[in-house]
N, C-alpha and C positions, 0 to 999 in steps of 0.2 A: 448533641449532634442530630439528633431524630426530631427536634425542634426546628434547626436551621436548615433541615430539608424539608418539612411541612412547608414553612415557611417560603422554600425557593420552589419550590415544586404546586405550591399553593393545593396541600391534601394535607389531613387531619393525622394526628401523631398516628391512629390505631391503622389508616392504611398505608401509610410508611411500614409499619411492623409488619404487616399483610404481605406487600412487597416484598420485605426481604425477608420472610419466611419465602414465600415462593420460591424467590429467586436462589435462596440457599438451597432449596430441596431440589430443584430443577438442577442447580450443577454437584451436590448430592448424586443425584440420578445418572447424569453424563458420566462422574467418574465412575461409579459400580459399572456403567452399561461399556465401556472403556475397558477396565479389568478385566472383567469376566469374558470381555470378547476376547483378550490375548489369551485367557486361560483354555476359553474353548479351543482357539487356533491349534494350540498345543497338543489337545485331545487329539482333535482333523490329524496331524500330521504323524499320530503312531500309525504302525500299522499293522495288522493282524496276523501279515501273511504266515510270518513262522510259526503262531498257534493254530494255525486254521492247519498248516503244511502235516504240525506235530500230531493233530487230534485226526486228519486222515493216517497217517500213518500207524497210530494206535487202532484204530478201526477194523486195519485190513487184517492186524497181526492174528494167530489165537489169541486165543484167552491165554494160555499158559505162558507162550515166549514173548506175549504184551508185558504179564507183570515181573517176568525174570527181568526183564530191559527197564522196565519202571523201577526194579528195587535197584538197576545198576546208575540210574539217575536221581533219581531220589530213596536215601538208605531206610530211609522211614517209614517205607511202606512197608517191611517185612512186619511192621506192629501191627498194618490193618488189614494185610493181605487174607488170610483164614477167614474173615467176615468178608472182604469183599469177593471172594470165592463163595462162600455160602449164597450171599443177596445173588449173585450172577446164577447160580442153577436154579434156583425158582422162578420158574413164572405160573404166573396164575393165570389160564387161560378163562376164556369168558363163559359164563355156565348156559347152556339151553338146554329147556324140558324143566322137567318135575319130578323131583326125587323123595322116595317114600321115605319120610321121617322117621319110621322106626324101624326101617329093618337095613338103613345107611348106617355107613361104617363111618369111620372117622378122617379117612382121605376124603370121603366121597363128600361129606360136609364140608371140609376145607377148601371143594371147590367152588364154593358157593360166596359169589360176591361179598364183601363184608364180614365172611367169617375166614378166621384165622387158624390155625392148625392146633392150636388153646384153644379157644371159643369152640372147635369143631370136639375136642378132646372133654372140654366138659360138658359137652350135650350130650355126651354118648356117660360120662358117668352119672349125669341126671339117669339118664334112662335107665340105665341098671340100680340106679335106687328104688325111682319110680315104676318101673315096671314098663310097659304103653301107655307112648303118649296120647292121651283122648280128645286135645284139641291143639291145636297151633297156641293158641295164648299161654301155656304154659313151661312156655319159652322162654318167658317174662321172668323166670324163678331161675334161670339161668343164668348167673352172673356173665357181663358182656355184652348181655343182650335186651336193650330198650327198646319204647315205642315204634321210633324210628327205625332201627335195625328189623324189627320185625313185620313192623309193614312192607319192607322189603324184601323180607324170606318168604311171606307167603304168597308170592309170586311163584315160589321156586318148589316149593316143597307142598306134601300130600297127605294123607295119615291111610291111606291103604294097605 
């Protein structure tokens, strides 16, 4: 067949195959770009308003008669609600100044970008092993706490 069109078309058998490689890929191409537009259509035509309606409405509640109403919609939250109580009362507000390293407590470390209320907990039992601390680098020996981490604390911290 690919003979009697070189021949009628007067082209060589390799760009006949050329040809309808092309030409398969090209209507290839039309139907994916065909599909995926109906699929997109379908996307277009949800529409948000009722979660946009639900997540203000959650917003305005407290905290308390938000998740009482959440566990009367969905029963499953009563498994996660304890932790998402916990995560909702901390925030970590943003640290400015300098705090002296050895004579910070263990909130007072916690507040400090990057350190955690562990990471703050074992700097404070380094220090009762070690005594005072006599340089920032020996932070390093504190599990928690890398290069990186620490180039970042001694922005914040003192040894006065």
């Amino acid at each position: 067949m690919i003979k009697k069109l070189s021949r009628l078309a007067s082209l060589t058998e390799t760009e006949i195959k050329i040809f309808i490689f092309v030409l398969t890929m090209l209507c290839i191409g039309l139907a994916i770009k065909y599909f995926t537009s109906e699929a997109e259509q379908k996307i277009k035509k949800f529409s948000y308003s009722k979660e946009d309606s639900l997540f203000a409405y959650f917003n305005n509640l407290e905290f308390d008669t938000a998740t009482t109403q959440l566990e009367a919609i969905f029963p499953y939250t009563k498994l996660f609600s304890p932790k998402i109580l916990e995560q909702s009362k901390y925030e970590k507000k943003e640290f400015r100044g300098r705090l002296n390293l050895n004579s910070a407590t263990s909130a007072q470390l916690a507040t400090l970008p990057g350190i955690g209320a562990k990471t703050a907990e074992q700097i404070c039992n380094y220090k009762k092993r070690v005594g005072n601390i006599k340089s920032l680098d020996e932070l390093l020996n504190v599990k928690g706490i890398g290069e990186k981490k620490l180039t970042k604390l001694k922005h914040y911290l003192t040894l006065n």
